[in-house]
Structure formats: structure tokens, C-alpha cells
C-alpha positions in Angstrom: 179.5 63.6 46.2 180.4 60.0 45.3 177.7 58.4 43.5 178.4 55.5 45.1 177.6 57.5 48.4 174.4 58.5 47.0 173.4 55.3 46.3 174.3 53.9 49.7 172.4 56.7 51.4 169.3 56.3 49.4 169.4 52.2 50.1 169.8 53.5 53.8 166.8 55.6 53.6 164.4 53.1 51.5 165.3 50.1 54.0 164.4 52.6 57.1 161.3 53.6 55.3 161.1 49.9 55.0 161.1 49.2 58.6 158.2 52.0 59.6 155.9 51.1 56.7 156.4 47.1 58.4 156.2 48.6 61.8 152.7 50.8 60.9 151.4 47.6 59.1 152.0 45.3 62.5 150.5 48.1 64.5 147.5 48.7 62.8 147.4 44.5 62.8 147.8 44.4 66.2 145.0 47.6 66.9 142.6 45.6 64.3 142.9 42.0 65.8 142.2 43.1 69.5 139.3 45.0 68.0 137.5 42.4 66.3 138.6 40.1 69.6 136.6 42.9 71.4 133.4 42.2 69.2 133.2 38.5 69.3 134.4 38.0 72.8 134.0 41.4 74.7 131.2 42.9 77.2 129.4 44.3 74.0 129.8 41.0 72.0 127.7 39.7 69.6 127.4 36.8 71.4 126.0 39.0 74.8 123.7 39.7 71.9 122.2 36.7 71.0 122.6 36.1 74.4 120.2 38.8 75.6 118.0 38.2 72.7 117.3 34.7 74.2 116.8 35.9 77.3 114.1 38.6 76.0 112.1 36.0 74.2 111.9 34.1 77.2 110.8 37.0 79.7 108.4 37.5 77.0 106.7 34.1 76.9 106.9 34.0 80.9 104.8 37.2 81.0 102.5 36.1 78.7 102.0 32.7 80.7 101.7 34.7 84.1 99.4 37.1 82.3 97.0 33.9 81.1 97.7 32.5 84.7 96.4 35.8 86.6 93.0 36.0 84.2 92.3 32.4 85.4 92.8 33.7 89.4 91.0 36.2 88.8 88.2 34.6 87.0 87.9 32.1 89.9 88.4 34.6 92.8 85.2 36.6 90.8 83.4 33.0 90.6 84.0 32.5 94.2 82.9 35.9 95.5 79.3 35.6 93.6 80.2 37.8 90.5 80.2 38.0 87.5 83.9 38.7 86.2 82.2 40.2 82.8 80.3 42.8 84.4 83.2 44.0 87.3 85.0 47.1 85.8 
């Protein structure tokens, strides 16, 4: 063969290789991108996290207030009924 054919042949070969290594690289680009758009901005974000952390510390503080509130009520409902709330099991 010609090596002037050769050569051709391999410069055809190296430029497709060429265009599937640039084609793979946009792919996996592409695949990585909606990914981390999934993370920041998707139903298991981390921003649903902080999110739900929020909301947990919150609840938290509400049921500790309700808690405080319903000893009170119940101390005066004791009060009211003649006993004493220390001795009521």
C-alpha cells in the first residue's frame, strides 16, 4: 500500500477517535451537570435539607412549649379540684 494511503487512513481513524473521545467527554458533562442540578435543586436537595432541619427544630421547641403549657393546666385543673398535683399518680 501507498504510504501516503496509510497515513491518510490513520489521520482518518485518529480524528474519528477524536470525535467519540469529545462526544463521551460531552456526555458524561451533560450526565454530571444534571446530577449535581439534581442535588442542589431536586426533591432530595440539600436545600429540602436545611429546609426540614428548620422545620424540625421548630416542632421541637413547639412541643416543648405545649409540654410547659399542659403541666400549667394541669396544675391548675389539680388546684381547682382540691388536690394536690404532687401526690396524684
Amino acid at each position: 500500500m501507498n504510504p501516503i494511503l496509510a497515513e491518510l487512513d490513520s489521520k482518518k481513524s485518529s480524528s474519528l477517535r477524536k470525535v467519540v473521545a469529545y462526544s463521551l467527554l460531552i456526555l458524561a458533562t451533560v450526565i454530571f451537570a444534571i446530577y449535581v442540578g439534581n442535588v442542589f435543586f431536586g426533591s432530595r436537595s440539600a436545600t429540602v435539607l436545611y429546609d426540614l432541619k428548620k422545620q424540625k427544630a421548630t416542632l421541637s421547641n413547639e412541643v416543648k412549649k405545649y409540654q410547659e403549657l399542659n403541666s400549667a393546666l394541669q396544675k391548675e385543673y389539680f388546684e381547682l379540684i382540691g388536690l394536690d398535683p404532687d401526690s396524684y399518680k
